[in-house]
LUMTI-229989 format. One record per atom (N, C-alpha, C): residue number from 1; residue in three letters; atom name; x, y, z. Coordinates in pm, whole numbers, always signed. Atoms other than C-alpha are relative to their C-alpha. Example, Ala and Ser with C-alpha at 12.3 -4.5 7.8 and 13.67 -1.06 7.14 Angstrom:
{1; "ALA"; "N"; {+89; -119; +0}} {1; "ALA"; "CA"; {+1230; -450; +780}} {1; "ALA"; "C"; {+90; +120; +0}} {2; "SER"; "N"; {-82; -119; -6}} {2; "SER"; "CA"; {+1367; -106; +714}} {2; "SER"; "C"; {-77; +109; +73}} 
! end
This chain:
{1; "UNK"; "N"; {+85; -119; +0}} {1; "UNK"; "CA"; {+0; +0; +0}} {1; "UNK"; "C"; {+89; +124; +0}} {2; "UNK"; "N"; {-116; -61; -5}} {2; "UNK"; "CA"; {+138; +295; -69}} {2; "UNK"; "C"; {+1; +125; +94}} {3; "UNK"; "N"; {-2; -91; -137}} {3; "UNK"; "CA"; {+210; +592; +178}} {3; "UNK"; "C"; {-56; +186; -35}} {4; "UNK"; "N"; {+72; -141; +54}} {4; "UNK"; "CA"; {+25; +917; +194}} {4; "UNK"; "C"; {+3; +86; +128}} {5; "UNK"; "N"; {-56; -110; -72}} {5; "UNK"; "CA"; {+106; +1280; +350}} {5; "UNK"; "C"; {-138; +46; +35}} {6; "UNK"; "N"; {+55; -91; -16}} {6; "UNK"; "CA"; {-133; +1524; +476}} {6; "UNK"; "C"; {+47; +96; -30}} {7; "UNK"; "N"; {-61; -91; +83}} {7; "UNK"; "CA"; {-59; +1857; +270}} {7; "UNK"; "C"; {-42; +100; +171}} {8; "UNK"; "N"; {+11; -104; -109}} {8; "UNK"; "CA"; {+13; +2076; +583}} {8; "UNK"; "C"; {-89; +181; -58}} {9; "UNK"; "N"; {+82; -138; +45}} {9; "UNK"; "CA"; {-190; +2387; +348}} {9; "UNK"; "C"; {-151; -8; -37}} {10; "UNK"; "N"; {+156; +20; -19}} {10; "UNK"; "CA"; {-497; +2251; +259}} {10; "UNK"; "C"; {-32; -108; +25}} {11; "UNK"; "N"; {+94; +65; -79}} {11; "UNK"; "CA"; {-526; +1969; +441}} {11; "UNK"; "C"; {-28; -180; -83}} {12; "UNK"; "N"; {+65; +126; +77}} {12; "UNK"; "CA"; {-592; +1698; +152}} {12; "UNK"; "C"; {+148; -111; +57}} {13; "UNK"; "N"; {-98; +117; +13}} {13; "UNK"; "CA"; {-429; +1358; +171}} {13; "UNK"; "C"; {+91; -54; -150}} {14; "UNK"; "N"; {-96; -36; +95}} {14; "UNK"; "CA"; {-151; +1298; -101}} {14; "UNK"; "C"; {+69; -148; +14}} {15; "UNK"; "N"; {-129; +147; -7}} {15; "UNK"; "CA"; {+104; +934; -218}} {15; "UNK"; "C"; {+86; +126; +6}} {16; "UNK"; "N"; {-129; -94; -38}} {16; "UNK"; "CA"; {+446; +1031; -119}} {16; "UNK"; "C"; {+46; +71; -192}} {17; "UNK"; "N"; {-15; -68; +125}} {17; "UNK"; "CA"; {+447; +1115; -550}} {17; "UNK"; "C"; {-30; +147; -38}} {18; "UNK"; "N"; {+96; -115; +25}} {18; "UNK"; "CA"; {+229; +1386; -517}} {18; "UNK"; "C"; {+15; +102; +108}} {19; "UNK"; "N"; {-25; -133; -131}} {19; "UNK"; "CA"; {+403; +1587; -205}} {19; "UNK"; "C"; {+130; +35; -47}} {20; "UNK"; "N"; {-139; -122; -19}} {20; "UNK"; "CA"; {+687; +1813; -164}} {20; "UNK"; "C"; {-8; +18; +101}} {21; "UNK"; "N"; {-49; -50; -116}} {21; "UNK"; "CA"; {+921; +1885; +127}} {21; "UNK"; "C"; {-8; +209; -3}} {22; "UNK"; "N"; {-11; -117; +29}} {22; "UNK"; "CA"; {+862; +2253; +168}} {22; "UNK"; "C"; {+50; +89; +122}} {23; "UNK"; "N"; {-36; -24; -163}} {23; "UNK"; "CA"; {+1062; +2470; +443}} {23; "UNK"; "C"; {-84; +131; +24}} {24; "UNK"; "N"; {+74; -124; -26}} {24; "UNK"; "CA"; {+862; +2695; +631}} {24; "UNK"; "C"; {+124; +48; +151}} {25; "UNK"; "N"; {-36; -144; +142}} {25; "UNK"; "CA"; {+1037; +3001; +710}} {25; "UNK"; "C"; {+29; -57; -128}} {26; "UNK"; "N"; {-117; +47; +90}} {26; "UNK"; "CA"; {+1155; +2960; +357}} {26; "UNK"; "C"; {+110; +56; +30}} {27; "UNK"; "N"; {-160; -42; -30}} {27; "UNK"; "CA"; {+1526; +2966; +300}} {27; "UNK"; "C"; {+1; +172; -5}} {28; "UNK"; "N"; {-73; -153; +25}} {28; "UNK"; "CA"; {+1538; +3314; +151}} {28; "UNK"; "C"; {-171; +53; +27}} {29; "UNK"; "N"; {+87; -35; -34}} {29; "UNK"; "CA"; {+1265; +3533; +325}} {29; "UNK"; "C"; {-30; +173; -71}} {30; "UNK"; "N"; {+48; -130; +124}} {30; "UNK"; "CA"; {+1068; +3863; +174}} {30; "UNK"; "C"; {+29; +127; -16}} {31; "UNK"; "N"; {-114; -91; -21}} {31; "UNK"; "CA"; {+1369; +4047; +280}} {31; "UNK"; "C"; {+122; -33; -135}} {32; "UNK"; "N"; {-136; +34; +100}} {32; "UNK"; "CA"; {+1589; +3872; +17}} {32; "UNK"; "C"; {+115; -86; +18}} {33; "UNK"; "N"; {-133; +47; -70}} {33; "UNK"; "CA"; {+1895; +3708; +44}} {33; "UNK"; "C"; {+97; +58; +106}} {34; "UNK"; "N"; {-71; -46; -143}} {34; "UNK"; "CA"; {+2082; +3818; +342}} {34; "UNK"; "C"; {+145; +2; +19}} {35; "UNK"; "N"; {-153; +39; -33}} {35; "UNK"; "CA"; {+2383; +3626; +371}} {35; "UNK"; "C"; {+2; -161; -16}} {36; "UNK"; "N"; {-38; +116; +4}} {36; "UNK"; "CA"; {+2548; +3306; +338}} {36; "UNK"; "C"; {-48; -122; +135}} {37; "UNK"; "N"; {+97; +44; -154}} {37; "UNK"; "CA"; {+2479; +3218; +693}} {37; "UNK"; "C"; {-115; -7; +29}} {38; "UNK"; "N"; {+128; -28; +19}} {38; "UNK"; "CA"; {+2146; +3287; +675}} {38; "UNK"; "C"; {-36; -68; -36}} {39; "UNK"; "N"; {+31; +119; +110}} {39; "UNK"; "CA"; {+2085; +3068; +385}} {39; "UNK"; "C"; {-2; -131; +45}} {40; "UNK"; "N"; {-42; +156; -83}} {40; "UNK"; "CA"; {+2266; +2761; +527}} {40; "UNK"; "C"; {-61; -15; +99}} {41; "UNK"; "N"; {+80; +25; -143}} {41; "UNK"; "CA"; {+2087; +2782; +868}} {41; "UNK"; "C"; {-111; -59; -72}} {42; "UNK"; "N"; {+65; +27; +28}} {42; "UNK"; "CA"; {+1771; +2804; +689}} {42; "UNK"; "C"; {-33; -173; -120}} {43; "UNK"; "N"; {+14; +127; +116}} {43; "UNK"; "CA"; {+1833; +2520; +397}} {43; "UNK"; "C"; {+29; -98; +59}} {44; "UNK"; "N"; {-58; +162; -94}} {44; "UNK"; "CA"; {+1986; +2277; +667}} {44; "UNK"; "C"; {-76; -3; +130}} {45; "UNK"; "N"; {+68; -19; -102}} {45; "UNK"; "CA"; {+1668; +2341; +928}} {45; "UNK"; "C"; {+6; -149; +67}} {46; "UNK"; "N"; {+62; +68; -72}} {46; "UNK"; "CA"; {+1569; +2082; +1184}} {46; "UNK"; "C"; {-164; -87; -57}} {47; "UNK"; "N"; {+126; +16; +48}} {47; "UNK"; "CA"; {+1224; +1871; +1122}} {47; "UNK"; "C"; {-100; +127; +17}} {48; "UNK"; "N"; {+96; -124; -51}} {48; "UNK"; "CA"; {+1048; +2158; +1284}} {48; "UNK"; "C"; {-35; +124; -84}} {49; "UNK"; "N"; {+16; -97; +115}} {49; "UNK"; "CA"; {+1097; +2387; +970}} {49; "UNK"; "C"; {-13; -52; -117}} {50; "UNK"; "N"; {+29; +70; +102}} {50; "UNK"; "CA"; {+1021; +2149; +728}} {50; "UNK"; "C"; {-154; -44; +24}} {51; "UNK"; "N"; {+119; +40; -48}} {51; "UNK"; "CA"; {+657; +2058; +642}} {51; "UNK"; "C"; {-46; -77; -152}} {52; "UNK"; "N"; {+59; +61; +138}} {52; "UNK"; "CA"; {+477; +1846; +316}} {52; "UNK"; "C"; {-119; +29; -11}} {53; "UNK"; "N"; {+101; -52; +42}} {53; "UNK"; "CA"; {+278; +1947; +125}} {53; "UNK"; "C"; {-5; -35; -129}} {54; "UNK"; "N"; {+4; +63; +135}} {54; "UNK"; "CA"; {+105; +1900; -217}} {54; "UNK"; "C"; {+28; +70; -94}} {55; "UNK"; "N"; {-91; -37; +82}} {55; "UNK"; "CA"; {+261; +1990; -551}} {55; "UNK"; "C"; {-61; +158; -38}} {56; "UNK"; "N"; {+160; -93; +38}} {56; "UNK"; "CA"; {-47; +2219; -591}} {56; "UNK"; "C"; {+44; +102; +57}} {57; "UNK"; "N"; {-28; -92; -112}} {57; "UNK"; "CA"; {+7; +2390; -301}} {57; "UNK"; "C"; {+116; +98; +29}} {58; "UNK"; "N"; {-115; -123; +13}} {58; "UNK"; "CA"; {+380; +2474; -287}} {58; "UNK"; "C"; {+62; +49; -106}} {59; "UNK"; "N"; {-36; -64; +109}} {59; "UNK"; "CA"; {+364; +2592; -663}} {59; "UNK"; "C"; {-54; +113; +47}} {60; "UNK"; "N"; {+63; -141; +22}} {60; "UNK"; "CA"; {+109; +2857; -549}} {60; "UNK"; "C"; {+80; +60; +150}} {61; "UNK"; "N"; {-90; -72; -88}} {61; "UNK"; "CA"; {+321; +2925; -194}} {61; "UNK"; "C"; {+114; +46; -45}} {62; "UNK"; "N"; {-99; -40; +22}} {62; "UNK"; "CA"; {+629; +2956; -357}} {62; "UNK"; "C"; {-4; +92; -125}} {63; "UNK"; "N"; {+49; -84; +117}} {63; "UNK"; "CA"; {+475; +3196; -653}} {63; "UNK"; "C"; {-30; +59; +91}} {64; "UNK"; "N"; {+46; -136; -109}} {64; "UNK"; "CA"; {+353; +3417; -345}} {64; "UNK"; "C"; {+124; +8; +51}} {65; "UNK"; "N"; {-160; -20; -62}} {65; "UNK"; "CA"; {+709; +3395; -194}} {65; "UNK"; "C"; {+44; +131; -83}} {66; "UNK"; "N"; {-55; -74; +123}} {66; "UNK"; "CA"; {+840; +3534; -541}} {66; "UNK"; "C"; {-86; +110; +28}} {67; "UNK"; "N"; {+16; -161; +6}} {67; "UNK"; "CA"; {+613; +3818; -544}} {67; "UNK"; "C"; {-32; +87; +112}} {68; "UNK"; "N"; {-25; -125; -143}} {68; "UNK"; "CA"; {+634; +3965; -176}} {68; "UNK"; "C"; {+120; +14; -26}} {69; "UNK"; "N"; {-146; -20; +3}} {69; "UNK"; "CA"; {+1018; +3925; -249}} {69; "UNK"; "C"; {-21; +151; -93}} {70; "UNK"; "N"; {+19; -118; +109}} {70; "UNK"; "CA"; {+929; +4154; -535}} {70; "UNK"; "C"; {-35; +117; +31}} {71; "UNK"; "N"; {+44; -134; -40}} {71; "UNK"; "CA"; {+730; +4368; -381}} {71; "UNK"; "C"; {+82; +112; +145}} {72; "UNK"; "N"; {-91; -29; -100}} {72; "UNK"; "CA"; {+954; +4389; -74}} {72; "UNK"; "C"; {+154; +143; -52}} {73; "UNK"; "N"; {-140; -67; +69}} {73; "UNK"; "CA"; {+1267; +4472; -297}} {73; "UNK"; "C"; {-73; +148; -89}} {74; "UNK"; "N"; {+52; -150; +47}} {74; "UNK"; "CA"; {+1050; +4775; -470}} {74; "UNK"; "C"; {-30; +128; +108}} {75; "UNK"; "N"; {-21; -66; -120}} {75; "UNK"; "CA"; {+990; +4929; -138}} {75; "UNK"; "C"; {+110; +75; +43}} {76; "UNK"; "N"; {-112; -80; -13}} {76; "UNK"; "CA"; {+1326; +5004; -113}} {76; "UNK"; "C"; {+76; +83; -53}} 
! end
């Protein structure tokens, strides 16, 4: 049988085909890149900043990432 996630965003059930590891903070936050250090902390988190989710889901989270980054970096 095969094994299935709960999509920590909306909730549906998912085979491990149909999820993605996604880190919440993300690595690079809607400040931008920062620093090297920064990065690495974040990309090498603990379970606790990692969450799954479905493919669905962290195309349209990580397309909202991209454009607060955007809108962030125009601000300035």
């Amino acid at each position: 049988m095969a094994q299935h996630y709960r999509c920590s965003i909306c909730g549906g059930d998912f085979p491990a085909t149909a999820t993605q590891v996604d880190h919440d903070p993300p690595v690079v936050g809607p400040e931008g890149f920062t620093s090297w250090d920064d990065y690495i902390e974040r990309m090498f988190c603990g379970k606790e900043g990692l969450q799954a989710v479905c493919v669905d889901c962290h195309k349209i989270k990580t397309k909202q990432e991209k454009e607060q980054r955007k809108c962030e970096l125009k601000s300035k």
